[in-house]
C-alpha positions in Angstrom: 7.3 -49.0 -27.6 10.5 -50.4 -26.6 12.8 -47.4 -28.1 10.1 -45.4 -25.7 11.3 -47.2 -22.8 14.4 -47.2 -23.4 14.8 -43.5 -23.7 15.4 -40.9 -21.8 12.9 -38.0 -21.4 15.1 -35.8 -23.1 15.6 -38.0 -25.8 12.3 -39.5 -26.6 11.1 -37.6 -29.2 14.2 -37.9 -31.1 14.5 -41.9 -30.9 10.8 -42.3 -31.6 10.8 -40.4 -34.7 14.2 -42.2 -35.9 12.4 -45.0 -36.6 10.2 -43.3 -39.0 13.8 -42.3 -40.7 15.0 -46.0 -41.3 11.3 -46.5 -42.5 11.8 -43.8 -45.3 15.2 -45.0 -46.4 14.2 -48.4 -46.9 11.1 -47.0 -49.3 13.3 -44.8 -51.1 15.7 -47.8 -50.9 12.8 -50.2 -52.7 11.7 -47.1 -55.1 15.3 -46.6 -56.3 15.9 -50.6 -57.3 12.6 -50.6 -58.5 13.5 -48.9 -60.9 13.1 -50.3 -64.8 17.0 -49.5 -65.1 17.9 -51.8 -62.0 15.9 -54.5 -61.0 12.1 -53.4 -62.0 12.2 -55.8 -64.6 10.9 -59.3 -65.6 14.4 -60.5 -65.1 15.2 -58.7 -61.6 12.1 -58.8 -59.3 12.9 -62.1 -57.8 16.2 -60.6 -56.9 13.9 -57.3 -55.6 11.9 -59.3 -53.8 15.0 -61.5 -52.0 16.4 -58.2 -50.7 13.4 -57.5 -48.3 15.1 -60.3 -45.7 18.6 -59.1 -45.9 17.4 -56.4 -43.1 15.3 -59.1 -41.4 18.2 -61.4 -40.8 20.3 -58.7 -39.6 17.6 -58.1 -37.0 17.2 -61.4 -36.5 20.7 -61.8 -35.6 21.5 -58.8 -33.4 17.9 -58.7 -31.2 19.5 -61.3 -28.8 22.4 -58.9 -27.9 19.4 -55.9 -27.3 19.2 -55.1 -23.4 15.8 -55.5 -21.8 14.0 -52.9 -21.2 15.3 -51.3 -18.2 11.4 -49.8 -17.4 9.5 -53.5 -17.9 12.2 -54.3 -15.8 11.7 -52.7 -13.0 7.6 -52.0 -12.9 6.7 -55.3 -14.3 9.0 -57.6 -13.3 9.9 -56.2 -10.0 13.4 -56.6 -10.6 15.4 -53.4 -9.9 19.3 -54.7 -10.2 18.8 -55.9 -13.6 16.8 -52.7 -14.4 19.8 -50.6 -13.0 22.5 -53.2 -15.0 20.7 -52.3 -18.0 20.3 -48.5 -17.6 24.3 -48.2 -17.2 24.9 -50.6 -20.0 22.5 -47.7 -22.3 23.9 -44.9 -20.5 27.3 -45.5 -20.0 29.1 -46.8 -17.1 30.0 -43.3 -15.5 26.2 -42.1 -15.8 24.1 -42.0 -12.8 21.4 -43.5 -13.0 19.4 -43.1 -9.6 17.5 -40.5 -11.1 16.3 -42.1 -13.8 15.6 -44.9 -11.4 13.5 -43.1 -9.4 11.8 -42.1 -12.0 10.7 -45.5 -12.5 9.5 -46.3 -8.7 7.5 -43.3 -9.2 5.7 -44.6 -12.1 5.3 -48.2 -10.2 4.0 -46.3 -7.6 1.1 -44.4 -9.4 0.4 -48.3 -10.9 -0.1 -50.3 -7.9 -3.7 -50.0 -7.6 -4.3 -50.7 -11.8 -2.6 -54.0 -11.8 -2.0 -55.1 -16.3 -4.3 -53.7 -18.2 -5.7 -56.2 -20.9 -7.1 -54.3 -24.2 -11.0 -55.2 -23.1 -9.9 -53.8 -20.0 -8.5 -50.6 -21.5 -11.9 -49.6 -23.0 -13.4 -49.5 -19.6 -10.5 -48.0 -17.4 -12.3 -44.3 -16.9 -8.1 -42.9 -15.9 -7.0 -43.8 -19.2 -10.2 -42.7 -21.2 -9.0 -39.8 -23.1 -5.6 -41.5 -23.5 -7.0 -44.1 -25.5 -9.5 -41.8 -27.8 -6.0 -40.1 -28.0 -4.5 -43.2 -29.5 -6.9 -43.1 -31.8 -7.8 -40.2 -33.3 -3.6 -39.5 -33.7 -3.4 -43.1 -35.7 -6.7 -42.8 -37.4 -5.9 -39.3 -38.6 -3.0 -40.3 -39.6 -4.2 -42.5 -42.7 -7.2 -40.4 -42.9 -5.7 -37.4 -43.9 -5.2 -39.0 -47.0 -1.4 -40.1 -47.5 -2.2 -43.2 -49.1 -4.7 -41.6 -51.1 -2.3 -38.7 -52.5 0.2 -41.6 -53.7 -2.2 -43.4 -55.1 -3.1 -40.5 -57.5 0.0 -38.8 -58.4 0.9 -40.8 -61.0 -2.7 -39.7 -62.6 -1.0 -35.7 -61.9 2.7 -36.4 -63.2 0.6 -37.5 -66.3 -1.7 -34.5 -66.4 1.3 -32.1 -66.0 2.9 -33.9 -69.3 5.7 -36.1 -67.4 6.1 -39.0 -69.4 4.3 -42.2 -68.0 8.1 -44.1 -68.1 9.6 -40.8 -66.7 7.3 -40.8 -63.5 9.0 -43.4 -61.9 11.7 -40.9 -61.3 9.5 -38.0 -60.0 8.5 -40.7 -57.5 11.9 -41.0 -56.4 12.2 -37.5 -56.0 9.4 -37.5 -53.7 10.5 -39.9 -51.6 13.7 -38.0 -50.9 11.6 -35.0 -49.9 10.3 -37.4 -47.3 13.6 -38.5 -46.1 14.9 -35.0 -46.0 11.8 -33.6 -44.3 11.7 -36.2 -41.4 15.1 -36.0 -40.7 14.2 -32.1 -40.4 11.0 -33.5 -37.8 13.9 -35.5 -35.9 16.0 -32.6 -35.9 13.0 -30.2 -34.2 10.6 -32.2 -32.1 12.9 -32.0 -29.0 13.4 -28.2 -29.8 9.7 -27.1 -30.9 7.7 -30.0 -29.1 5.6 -32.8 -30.7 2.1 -30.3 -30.6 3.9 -27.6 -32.8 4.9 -30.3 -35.6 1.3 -32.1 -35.6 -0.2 -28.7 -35.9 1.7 -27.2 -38.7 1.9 -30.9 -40.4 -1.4 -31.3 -40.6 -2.1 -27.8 -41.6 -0.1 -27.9 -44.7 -1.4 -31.3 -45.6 -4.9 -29.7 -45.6 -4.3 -26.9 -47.2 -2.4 -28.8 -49.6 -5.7 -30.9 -50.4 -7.6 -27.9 -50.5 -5.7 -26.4 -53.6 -5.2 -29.5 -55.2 -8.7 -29.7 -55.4 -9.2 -26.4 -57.3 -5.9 -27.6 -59.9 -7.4 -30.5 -60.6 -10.5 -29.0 -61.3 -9.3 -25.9 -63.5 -6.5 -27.6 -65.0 -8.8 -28.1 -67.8 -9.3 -24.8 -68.7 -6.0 -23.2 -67.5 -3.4 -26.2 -68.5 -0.7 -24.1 -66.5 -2.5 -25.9 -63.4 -1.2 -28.9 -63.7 1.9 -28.2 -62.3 0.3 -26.6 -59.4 -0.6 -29.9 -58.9 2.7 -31.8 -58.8 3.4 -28.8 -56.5 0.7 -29.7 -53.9 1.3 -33.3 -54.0 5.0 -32.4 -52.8 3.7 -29.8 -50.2 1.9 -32.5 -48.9 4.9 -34.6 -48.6 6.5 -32.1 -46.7 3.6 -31.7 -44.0 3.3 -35.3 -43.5 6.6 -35.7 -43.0 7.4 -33.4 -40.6 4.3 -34.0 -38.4 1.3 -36.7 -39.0 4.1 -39.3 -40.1 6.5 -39.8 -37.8 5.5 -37.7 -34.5 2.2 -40.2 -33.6 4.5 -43.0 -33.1 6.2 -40.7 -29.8 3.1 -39.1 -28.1 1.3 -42.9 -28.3 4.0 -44.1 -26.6 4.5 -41.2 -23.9 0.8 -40.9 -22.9 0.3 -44.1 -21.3 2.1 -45.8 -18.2 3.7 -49.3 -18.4 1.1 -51.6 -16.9 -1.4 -50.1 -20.3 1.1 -49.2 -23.0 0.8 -53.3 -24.6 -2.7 -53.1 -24.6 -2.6 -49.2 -25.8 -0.1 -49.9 -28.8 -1.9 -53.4 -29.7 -5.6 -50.9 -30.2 -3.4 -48.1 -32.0 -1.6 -51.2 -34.2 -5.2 -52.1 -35.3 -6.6 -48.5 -35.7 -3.7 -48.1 -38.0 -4.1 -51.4 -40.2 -8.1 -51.0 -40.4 -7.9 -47.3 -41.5 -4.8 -47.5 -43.9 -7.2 -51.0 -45.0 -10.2 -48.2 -45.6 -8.3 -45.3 -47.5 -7.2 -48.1 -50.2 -10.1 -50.1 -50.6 -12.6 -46.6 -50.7 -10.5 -44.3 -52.2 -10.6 -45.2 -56.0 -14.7 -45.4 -55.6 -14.6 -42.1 -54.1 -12.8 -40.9 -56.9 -14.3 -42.5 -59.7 -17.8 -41.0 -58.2 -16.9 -37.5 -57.5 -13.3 -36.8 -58.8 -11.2 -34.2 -57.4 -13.5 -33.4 -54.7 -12.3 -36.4 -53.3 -9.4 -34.2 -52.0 -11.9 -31.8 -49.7 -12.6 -35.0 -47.5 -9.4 -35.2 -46.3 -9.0 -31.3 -45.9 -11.8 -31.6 -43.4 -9.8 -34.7 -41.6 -6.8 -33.0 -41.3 -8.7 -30.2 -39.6 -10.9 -32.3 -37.9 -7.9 -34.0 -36.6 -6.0 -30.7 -36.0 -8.8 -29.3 -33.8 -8.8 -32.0 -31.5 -5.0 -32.2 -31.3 -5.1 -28.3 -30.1 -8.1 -29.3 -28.0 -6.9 -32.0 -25.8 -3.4 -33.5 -26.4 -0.8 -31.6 -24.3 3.0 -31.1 -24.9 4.9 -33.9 -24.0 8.1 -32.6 -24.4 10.9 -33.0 -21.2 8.0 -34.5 -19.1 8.0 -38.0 -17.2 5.3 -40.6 -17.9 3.6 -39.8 -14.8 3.5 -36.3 -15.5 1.8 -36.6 -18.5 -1.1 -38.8 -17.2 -1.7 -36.1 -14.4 -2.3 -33.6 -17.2 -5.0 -36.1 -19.0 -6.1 -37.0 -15.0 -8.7 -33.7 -15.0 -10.1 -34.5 -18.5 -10.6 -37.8 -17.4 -12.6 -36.8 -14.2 -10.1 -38.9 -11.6 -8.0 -37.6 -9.2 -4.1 -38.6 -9.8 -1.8 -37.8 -7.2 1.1 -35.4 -7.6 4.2 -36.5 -7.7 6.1 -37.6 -4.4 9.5 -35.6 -3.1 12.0 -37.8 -3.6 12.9 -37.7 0.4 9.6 -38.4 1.3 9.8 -42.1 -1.0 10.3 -45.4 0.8 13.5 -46.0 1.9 15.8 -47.2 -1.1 19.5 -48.9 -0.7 21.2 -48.5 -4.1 22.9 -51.5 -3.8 20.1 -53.8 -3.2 16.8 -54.5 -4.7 13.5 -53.1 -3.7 10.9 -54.6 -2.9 9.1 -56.5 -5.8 5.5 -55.7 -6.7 3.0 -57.7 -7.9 0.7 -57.1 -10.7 
């Protein structure tokens, strides 16, 4: 939320799936000294385990020196010089900023009349209806399309495919760098294709993926040569959640609500996340155990499922301001959201003093 704020429109995308980067290099980080060689070992876990608050600290120790952000600033606080001082200290001193501050008064003008949104609230605010099923469906779907699930049971395919049980610790390192490489590749494109294209295709290939590792696993009995189709799917579907269902979520969640919702928005899609991830481990093994590798269709259907509704009612976000985006959701929803006012027409603004504060 706060990298969201703190970007420009232009920029959004990229930041927002960054994080999802430093996410993937500390796994591949904790799969690399996990390692038997290194410190996956009785004698080098505690020192495994220490390492987890190195990063913390350094957090810890540079948040205080982090700007506010410029847009909680200004809408929520009412307080448009230190929203302006913080927008030239991110931007530069020689940027101009007015546009981008504008930008803002025209989102706190489209929020006057909604006043802070609390999460009980959310559920019954008709203009941000299909926002919030929005929220999520693109959270849900994303532990539902069976990431968690697809870890879980490689190991069982390395084995099937005759990688040594002590040797699969390194395939699982190799995938991991897959995942690094194909979000960096998702950075690299979601400003350039748009956040729709990558959710589509993502979530395609993680289907489809599913879909034929369901027939492997099934005929790898008979035709042993399977197996390694197998290894194959579960790095296909690496690839597609990586470049789409993994880190792009954590961007359009951000970009489809205005400021006075997006706490309460992010606190639901924090949950959604937690309870579905909290699903896919604690059903998945039963599911298996009852009806083995077709296991692997439910989550083909997700993914489509998922996919569908993503071509159905999510629109490109790309290059557009916050209130731009909530007029495209404003017909779905069945309210009327005014268009945008011309900048000339907008209250009368003195750069060099502060605007009038509003309340919420």
């Amino acid at each position: 939320m706060y990298l969201g704020e703190l970007a420009p429109k232009n920029l959004r995308g990229t930041l927002g799936t960054m994080t999802e980067v430093f996410v993937i290099i500390g796994v591949l980080l904790a799969q690399i000294f996990s390692l038997q060689s290194i410190l996956g070992n009785a004698t080098g876990w505690p020192i495994l385990l220490a390492l987890t608050g190195v990063p913390a600290l350094i957090q810890l120790l540079s948040l205080p020196f982090f700007p506010e952000s410029p847009r909680y600033t200004l809408i929520e606080k009412g307080d448009e010089e230190t929203a302006r001082q913080a927008l030239r200290r991110l931007r530069g001193c020689n940027y101009d900023v007015e546009a981008e501050m504008e930008e803002m008064r025209e989102e706190e003008r489209k929020e006057r009349e909604e006043g802070r949104l609390s999460v009980l609230n959310l559920f019954t605010f008709r203009p941000l209806r299909w926002q919030l099923i929005s929220i999520i469906v693109l959270m849900a779907g994303q532990q539902l399309s069976g990431i968690n699930a697809v870890n879980y049971y490689a190991d069982i395919i390395y084995t099937s495919a005759g990688v040594d049980p002590t040797q699969s610790q390194y395939v699982i390192v190799g995938s991991g760098v897959i995942n690094l490489v194909m979000t960096v590749v998702s950075v690299i494109l979601v400003e350039r294709l748009g956040r729709r294209i990558l959710l589509l295709s993502g979530y395609g290939i993680c289907g489809s993926a599913c879909l034929v590792l369901t027939v492997a696993l099934l005929l790898q009995s008979t035709v042993p040569e399977l197996s390694y189709l197998g290894i194959i799917c579960v790095f296909a579907y690496i690839v597609g959640h990586s470049i789409g269902p993994s880190p792009v979520p954590s961007v359009v969640r951000t970009e489809i609500v205005l400021q006075s919702s997006r706490t309460a928005a992010l606190t639901v899609d924090g949950a959604v996340h937690w309870l579905t991830n909290f699903i896919v481990g604690l059903a998945f093994p039963s599911i298996q155990v009852a009806i083995g590798a077709y296991s692997f269709l439910i989550f083909t259907v997700l993914c489509i499922l998922t996919a569908a509704y993503i071509y159905v009612v999510i629109p490109e976000t790309k290059g557009k301001t916050f209130v731009e985006i909530n007029c495209a959701f404003a017909k779905r929803n069945g309210v009327e959201f005014p268009e945008e006012k011309d900048v000339t027409m907008a209250e009368p603004h003195t750069p060099s003093l502060p605007s009038k504060q509003t309340s919420f």
